[in-house]
MARZA-800248 format. One record per residue (C-alpha): residue number from 1; residue in one letter; x, y, z. Coordinates in pm, whole numbers, plus 50000, padded with zeros to 5 digits. Layout:
N
PT   k r     x     y     z
PT NUM A     X     Y     Z
...
***
This chain:
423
PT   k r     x     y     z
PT   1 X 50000 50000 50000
PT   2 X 50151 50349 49896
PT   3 X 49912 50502 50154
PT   4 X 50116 50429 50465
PT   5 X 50469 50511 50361
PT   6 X 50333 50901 50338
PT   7 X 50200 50957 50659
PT   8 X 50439 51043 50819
PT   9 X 50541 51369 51013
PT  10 X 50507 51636 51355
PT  11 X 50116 51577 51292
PT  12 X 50041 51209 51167
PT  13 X 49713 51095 51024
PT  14 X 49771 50728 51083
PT  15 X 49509 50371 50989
PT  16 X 49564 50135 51201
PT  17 X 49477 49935 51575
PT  18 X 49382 50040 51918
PT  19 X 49669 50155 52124
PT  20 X 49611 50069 52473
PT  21 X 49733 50274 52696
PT  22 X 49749 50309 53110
PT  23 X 49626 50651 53078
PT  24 X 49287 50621 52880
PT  25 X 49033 50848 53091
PT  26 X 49286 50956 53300
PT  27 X 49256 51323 53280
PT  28 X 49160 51628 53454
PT  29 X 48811 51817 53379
PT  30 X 48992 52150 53263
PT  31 X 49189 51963 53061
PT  32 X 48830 51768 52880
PT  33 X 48737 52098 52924
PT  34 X 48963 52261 52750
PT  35 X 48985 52004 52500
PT  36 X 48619 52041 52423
PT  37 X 48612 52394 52390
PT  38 X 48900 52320 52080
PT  39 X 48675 52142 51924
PT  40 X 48428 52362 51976
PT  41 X 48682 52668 51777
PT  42 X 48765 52404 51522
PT  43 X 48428 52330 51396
PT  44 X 48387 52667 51392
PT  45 X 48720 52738 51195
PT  46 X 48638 52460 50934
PT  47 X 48286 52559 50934
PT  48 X 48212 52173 50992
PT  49 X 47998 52020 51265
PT  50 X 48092 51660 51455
PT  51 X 47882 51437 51324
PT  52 X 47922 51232 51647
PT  53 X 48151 51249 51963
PT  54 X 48509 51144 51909
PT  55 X 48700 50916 52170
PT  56 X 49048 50985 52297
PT  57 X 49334 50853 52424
PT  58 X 49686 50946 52576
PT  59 X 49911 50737 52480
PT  60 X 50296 50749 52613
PT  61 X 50534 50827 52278
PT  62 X 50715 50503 52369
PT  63 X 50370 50322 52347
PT  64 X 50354 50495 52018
PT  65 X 50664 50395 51896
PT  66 X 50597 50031 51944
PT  67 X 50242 50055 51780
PT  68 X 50431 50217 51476
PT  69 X 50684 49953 51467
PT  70 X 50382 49652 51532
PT  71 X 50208 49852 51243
PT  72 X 50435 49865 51002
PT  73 X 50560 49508 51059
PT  74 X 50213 49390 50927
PT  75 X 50163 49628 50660
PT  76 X 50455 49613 50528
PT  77 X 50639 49315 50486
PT  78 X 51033 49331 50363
PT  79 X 50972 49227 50034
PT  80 X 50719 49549 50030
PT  81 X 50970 49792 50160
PT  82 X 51221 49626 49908
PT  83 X 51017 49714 49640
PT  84 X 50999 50098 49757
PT  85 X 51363 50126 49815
PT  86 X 51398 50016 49473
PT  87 X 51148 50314 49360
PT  88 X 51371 50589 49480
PT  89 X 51698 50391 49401
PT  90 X 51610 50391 49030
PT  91 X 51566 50755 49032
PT  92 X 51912 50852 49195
PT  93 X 51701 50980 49489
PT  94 X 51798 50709 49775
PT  95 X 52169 50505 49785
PT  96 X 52115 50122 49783
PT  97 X 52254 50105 50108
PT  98 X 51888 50252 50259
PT  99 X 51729 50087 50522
PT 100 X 51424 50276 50461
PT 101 X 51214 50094 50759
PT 102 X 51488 50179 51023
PT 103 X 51473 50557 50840
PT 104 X 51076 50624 50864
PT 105 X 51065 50501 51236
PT 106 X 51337 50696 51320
PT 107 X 51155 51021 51155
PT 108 X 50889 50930 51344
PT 109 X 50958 50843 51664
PT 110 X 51131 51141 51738
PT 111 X 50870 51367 51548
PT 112 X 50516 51241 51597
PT 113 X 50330 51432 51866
PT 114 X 49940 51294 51785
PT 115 X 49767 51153 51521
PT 116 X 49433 51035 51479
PT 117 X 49333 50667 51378
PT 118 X 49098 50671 51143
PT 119 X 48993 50296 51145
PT 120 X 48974 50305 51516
PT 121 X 48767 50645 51482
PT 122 X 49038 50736 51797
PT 123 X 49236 51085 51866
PT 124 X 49580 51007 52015
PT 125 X 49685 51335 52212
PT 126 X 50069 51308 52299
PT 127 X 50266 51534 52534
PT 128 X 50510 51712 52384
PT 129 X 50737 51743 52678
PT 130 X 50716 51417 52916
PT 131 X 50532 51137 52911
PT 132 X 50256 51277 53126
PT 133 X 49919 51445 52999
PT 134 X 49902 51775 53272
PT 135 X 49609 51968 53349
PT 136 X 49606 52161 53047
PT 137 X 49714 52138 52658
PT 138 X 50015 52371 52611
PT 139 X 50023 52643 52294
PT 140 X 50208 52355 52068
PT 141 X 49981 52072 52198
PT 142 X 49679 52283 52091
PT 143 X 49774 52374 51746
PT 144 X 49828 51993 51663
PT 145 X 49484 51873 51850
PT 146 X 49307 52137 51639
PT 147 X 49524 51970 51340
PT 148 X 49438 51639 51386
PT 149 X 49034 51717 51540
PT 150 X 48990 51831 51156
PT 151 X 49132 51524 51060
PT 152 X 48822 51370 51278
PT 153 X 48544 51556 51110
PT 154 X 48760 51491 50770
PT 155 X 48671 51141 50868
PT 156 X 48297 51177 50953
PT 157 X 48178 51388 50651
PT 158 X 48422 51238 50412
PT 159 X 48544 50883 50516
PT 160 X 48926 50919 50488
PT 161 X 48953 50546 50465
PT 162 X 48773 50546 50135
PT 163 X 48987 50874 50005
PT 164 X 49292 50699 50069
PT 165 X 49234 50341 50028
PT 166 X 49123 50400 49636
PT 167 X 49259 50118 49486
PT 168 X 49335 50372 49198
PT 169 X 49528 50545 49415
PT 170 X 49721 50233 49618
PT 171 X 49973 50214 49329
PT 172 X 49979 50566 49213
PT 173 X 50276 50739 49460
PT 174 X 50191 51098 49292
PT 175 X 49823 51014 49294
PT 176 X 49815 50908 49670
PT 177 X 50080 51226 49730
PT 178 X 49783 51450 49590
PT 179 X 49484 51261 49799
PT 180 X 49730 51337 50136
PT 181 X 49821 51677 50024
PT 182 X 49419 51784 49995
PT 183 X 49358 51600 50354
PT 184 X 49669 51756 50518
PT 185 X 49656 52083 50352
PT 186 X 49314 52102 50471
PT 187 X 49393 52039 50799
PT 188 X 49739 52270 50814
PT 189 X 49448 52558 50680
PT 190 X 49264 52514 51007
PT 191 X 49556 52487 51237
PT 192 X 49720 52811 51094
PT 193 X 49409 53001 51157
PT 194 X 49353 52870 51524
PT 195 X 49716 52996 51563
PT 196 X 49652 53329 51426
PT 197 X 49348 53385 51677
PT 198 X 49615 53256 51945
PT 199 X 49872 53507 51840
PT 200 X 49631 53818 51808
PT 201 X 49539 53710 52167
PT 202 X 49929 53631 52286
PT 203 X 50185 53770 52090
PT 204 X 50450 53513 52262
PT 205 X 50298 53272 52140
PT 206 X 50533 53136 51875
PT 207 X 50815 53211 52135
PT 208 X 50603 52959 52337
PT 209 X 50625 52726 52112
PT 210 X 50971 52743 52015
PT 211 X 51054 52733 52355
PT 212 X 50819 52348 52369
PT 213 X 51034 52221 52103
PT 214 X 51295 52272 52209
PT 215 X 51280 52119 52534
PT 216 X 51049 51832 52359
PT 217 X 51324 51715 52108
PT 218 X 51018 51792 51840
PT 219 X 51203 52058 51662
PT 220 X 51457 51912 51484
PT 221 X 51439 51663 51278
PT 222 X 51701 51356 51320
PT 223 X 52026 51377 51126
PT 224 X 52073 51206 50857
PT 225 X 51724 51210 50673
PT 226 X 51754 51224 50272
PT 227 X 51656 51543 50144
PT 228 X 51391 51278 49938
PT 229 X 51191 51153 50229
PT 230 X 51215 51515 50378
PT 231 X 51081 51706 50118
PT 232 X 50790 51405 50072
PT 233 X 50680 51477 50467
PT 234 X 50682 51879 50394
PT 235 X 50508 51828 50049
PT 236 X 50135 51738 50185
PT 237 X 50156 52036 50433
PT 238 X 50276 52315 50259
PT 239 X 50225 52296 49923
PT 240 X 49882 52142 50024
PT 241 X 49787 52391 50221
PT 242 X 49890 52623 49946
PT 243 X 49670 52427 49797
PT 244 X 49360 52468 50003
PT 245 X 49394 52857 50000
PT 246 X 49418 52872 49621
PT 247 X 49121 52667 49558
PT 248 X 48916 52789 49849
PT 249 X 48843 53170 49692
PT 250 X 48524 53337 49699
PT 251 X 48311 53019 49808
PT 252 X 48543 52942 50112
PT 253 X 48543 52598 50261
PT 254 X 48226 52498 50009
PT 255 X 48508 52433 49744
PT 256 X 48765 52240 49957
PT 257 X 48444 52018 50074
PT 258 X 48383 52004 49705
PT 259 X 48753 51873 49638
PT 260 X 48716 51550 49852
PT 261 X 48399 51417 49637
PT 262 X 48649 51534 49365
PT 263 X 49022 51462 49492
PT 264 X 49314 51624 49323
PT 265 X 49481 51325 49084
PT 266 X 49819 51451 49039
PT 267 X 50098 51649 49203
PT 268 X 50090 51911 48903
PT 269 X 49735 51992 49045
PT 270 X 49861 52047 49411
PT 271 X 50170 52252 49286
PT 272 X 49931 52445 49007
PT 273 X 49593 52496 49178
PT 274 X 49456 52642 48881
PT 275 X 49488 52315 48740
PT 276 X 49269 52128 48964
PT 277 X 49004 52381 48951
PT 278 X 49023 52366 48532
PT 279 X 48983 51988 48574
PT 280 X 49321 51942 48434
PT 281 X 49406 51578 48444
PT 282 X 49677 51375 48372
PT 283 X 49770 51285 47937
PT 284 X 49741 50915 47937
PT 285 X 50086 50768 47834
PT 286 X 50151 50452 47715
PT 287 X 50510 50242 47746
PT 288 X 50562 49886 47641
PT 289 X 50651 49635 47856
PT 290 X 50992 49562 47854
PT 291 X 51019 49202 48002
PT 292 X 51089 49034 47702
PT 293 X 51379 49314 47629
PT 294 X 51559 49280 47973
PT 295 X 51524 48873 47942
PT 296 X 51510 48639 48246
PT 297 X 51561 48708 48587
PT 298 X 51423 49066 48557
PT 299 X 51116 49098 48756
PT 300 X 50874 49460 48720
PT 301 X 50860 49623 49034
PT 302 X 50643 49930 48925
PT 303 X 50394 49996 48636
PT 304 X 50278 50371 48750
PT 305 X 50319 50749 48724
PT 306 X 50582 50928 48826
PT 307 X 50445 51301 48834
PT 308 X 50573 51645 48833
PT 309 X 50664 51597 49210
PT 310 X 50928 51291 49206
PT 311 X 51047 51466 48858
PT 312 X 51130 51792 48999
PT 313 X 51259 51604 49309
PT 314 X 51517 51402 49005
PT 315 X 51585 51735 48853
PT 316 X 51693 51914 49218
PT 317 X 51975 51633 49276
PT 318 X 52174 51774 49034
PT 319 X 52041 52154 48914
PT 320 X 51956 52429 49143
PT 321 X 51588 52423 49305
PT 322 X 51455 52699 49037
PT 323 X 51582 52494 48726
PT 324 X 51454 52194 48893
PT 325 X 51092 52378 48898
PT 326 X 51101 52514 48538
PT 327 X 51174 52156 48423
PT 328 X 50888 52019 48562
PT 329 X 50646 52246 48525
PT 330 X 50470 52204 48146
PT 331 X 50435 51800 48283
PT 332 X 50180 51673 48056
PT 333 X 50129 51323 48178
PT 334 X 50392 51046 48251
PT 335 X 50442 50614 48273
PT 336 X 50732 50477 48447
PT 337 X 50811 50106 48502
PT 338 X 51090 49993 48715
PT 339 X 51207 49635 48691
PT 340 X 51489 49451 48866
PT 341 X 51686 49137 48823
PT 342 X 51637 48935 49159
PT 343 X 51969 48757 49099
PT 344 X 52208 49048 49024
PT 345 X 51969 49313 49241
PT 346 X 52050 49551 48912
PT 347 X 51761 49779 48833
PT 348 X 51666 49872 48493
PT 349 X 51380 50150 48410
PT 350 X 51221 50347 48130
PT 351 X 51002 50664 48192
PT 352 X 50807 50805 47891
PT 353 X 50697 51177 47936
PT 354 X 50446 51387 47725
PT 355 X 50480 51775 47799
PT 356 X 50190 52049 47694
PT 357 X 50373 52222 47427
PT 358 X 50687 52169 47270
PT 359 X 50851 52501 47482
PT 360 X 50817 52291 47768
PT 361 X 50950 51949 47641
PT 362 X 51216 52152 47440
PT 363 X 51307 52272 47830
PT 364 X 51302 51970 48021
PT 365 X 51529 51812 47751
PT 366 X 51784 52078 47759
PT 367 X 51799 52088 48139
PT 368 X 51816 51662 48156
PT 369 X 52108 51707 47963
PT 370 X 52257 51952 48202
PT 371 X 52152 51688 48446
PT 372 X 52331 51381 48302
PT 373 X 52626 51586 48239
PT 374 X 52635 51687 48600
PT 375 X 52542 51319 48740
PT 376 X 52776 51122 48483
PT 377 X 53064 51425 48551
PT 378 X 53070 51370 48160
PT 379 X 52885 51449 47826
PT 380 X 52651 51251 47660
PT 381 X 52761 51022 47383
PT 382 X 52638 51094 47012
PT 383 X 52322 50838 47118
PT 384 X 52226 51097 47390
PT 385 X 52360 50815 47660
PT 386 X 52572 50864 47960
PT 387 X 52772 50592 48106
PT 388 X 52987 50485 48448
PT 389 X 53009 50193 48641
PT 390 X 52671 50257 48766
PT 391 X 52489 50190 48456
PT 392 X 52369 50391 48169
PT 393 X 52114 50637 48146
PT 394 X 51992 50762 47763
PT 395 X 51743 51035 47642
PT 396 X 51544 51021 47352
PT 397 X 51352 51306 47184
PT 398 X 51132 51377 46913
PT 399 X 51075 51691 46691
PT 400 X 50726 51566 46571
PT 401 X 50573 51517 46942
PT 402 X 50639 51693 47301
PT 403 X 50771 51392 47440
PT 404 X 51080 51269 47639
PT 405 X 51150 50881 47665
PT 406 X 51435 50858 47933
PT 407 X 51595 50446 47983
PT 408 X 51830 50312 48254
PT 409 X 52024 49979 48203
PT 410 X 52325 49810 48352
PT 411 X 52495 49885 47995
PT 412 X 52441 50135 47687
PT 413 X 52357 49850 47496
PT 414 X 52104 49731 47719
PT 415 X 51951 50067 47784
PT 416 X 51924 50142 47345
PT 417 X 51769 49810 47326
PT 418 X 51547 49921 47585
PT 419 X 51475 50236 47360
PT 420 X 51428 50072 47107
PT 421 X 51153 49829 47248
PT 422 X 50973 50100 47463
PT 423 X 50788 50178 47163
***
């Protein structure tokens, strides 16, 4: 499931079991009090009602941390997280020597301070500082209940589980990164303007909650973390909350309940609002299979689309971030399949891209080079191929369409035949 390995983050929207916990019930009345009256500001922020009451419980972050692990020990086998590894590997964004389980659980055990579970219908609150709930939610605790109390009445009025469990979606990364950008850019909307009512009323209040994060650990993130994964966790919050103010206009939160009976399909619809709300979809783009090409032993891993997203992420490994943008943007519509040989582990992979005018493919083409030359530390051959002891990497492009058909291969050879066959 693609679903799971993208929630992730400070505010986590999470499917999964019960976590018991020694504290359930165990709190104050100001602090249900308080808690209620939240809600109360939140429904009247979103300008939705509860549809019913919501349970809660207060987990420890250790408790939390061991329902993560349990969790993603059942959803995701190795073989699963194999395959994902293998999705970034292909496009130079992870080294093979990932361990991209022990990566996510260290992102968030140190980051996650509540989520709510939408199969259980449960909102976990977690302290920030501590392990024990006091008699009141601090300025940082209240900006992420409000956060994840929208995610609640997400849930009742537009059953999240559906929205990101559609099996379109399952094995669509960019598709399922534009489904999670609408819910958490919704969400991020609401929290920033609970925040703004807190700071007209306190002024310190973002001094407060600097001051929580630091002494909770919450406000930096672990070293180490590939700029990949990192910019994935950011993506659903900002640029989806971008999102949610673009689209939301002169008919306010009627239009962003509109967009989950109509969910955003593609990343390019996040990143260009405009987009979404011109009902700009995705060019269908066909590849060939290239099984018979690569022979036995090759196995596909991934028959999907890549997006503007992922491509721009390529682009910014080896440009600056403002080429990286420009490249991307005029994305048309996109297939990618990834294949690898389970004896050799090599990976092999051909992306076909279709662009909206030929300015835009005439771009990206120009920049890739500058990309390959800057990857490969060396020019492309008179067959548009790089090559190291890597593997190869070749672009073809047409005058007569707006198209781009990039191949990788263990050897030039492989990766023309490749070319060739991709049709």
């Amino acid at each position: 499931m693609i679903k799971r390995w993208m929630l992730i983050g400070l505010l986590a929207l999470i499917m999964g079991v019960h976590i018991s916990s020694a504290q359930d019930e165990e709190i104050s009345p100001k602090l249900a009090e308080q808690m209620a009256t939240l809600e109360t500001i939140t429904q009247d922020i979103r300008d939705l009602n509860a549809m019913r009451e919501i349970d809660h419980q207060f987990p420890t972050r250790a408790e939390t941390i061991d329902y993560l692990k349990e969790t993603y020990s059942r959803e995701f086998p190795p073989e699963e997280f194999d395959r994902l590894e293998r999705f970034y590997i292909a496009l130079g964004l992870l080294t093979p020597d990932i361990d991209l389980q022990d990566v996510y659980l260290n992102l968030l055990g140190s980051q996650i301070a509540g989520f709510y579970d939408s199969d259980t219908e449960v909102m976990n609150v977690l302290p920030i500082v501590g392990d024990e709930t006091g008699e009141s939610l601090s300025i940082t605790e209240q900006v992420i209940y409000v956060h994840e109390f929208t995610h609640a009445l997400q849930d009742q009025h537009f059953d999240l589980n559906a929205l990101l469990d559609a099996p379109e979606a399952l094995e669509n990364p960019d598709q399922s990164l534009a489904t999670l950008a609408l819910v958490e850019g919704d969400a991020t909307a609401t929290m920033t303007l609970y925040l703004q009512r807190v700071a007209e009323q306190n002024p310190l209040a973002a001094l407060a909650m600097l001051v929580e994060g630091l002494q909770g650990g919450t406000l930096f993130l672990p070293e180490g973390i590939p700029p990949i994964l990192l910019n994935e966790l950011l993506f659903p919050y900002d640029a989806g909350m971008n999102f949610v103010i673009e689209i939301s206009g002169e008919d306010g939160w009627n239009t962003v309940n509109a967009a989950f009976e109509n969910p955003p399909t593609t990343s390019e619809q996040i990143l260009h609002p405009e987009k979404y709300l011109a009902g700009e979809a995705a060019q269908n783009v066909e590849l060939n299979d290239l099984s018979d090409t690569l022979g036995d032993g090759w196995v596909e891993d991934w028959n999907t689309t890549l997006g503007e997203f992922y491509l721009r992420e390529v682009l910014d490994t080896e440009l600056s971030s403002s080429e990286a943008a420009d490249g991307a943007a005029g994305w048309g519509g996109d297939r990618f399949r990834v294949y690898h040989n389970t004896e050799t582990g090599e990976i092999a992979w051909a992306l076909r891209l279709t662009w909206e005018t030929f300015d835009d493919s005439n771009e990206f083409n120009q920049l890739y080079a500058d990309y390959g030359d800057n990857r490969f530390d060396s020019a492309a051959n008179e067959a548009g191929c790089w090559e190291n002891n890597m593997g190869a990497l070749c672009l073809t492009v047409t005058d007569a369409t707006p198209e781009s058909l990039i191949v990788f291969a263990p050897t030039v050879e492989y990766a023309l035949a490749l070319s060739d066959a991709a049709g």
